[in-house]
N, C-alpha and C positions, 0 to 999 in steps of 0.2 A: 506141905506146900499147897498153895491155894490155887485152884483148876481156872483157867482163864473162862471156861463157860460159866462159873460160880460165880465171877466177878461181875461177866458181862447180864447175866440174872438179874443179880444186887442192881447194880445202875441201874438197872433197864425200872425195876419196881422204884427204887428211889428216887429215879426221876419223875414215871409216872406219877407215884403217891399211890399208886392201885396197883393189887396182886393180878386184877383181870385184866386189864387194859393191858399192861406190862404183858401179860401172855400173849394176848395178841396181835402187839407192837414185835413180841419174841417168836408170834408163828408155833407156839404149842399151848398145852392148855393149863388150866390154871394151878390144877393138884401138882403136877412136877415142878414146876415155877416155886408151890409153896416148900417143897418138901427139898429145893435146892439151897433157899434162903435159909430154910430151918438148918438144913443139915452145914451150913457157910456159920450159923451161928452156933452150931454146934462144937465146929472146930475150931472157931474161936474162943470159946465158951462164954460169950456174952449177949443182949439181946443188940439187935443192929437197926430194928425198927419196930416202933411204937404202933400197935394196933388199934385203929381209928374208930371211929365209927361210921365212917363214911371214908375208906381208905386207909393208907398207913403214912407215918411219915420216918426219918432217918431219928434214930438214940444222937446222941454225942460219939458213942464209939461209930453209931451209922456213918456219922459226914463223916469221920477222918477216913474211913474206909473209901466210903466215897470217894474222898479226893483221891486218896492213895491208887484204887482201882480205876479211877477214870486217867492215872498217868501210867500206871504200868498198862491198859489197855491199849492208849494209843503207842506206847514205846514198844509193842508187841505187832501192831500196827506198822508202824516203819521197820520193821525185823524183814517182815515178810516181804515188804516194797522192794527194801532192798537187795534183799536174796533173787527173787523173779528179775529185778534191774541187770543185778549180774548172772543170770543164768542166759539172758537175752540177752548179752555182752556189752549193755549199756551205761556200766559200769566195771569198775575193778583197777585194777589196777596196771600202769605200763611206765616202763624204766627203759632208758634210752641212757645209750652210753657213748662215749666220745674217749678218742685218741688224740694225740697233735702228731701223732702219725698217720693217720685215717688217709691223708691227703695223699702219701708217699705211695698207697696200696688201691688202685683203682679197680672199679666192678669191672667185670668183664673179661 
């Protein structure tokens, strides 16, 4: 299974086109960055991005990855919205029920 930090790696340089910038934009540096995409195409066993001369850009198996990881990213995304939604009770779920008796039985 593919680590969501792997994923968000990938985008992050496929977006860029650059292994450095991408670290930067990612807040670490550039060797772990490389050694995340390497080891993302390792267990995939394919290359996922063409290296440049001046940057890199996505293979064919890059973009589908791409696409695939930029939707399971945000669907991970709304996981957590809504979990926090319902932990703050601003969500979930309420069931109300009724008798045609209700009326025969007064509070109080």
């Amino acid at each position: 299974m593919i680590e969501l930090h792997r994923l968000r790696a990938f985008v992050a340089v496929a977006e860029e086109g650059h292994i450095t910038r991408a670290a930067g934009k990612l807040g670490m540096q550039q060797p772990p960055l490389s050694r995340l995409v390497q080891g993302l195409e390792a267990q995939l066993g394919c290359r996922l991005l063409r290296r440049m001369p001046r940057g890199v850009e996505p293979t064919e198996a890059g973009l589908a990855l791409l696409e695939e990881a930029r939707a399971v990213l945000a669907r991970a995304s709304r996981v957590e919205d809504a979990v926090r939604r319902t932990a703050r009770g601003e969500a979930g779920r309420l069931a109300v029920g009724f008798t045609s008796s209700a009326a025969l039985h007064p509070f109080g």
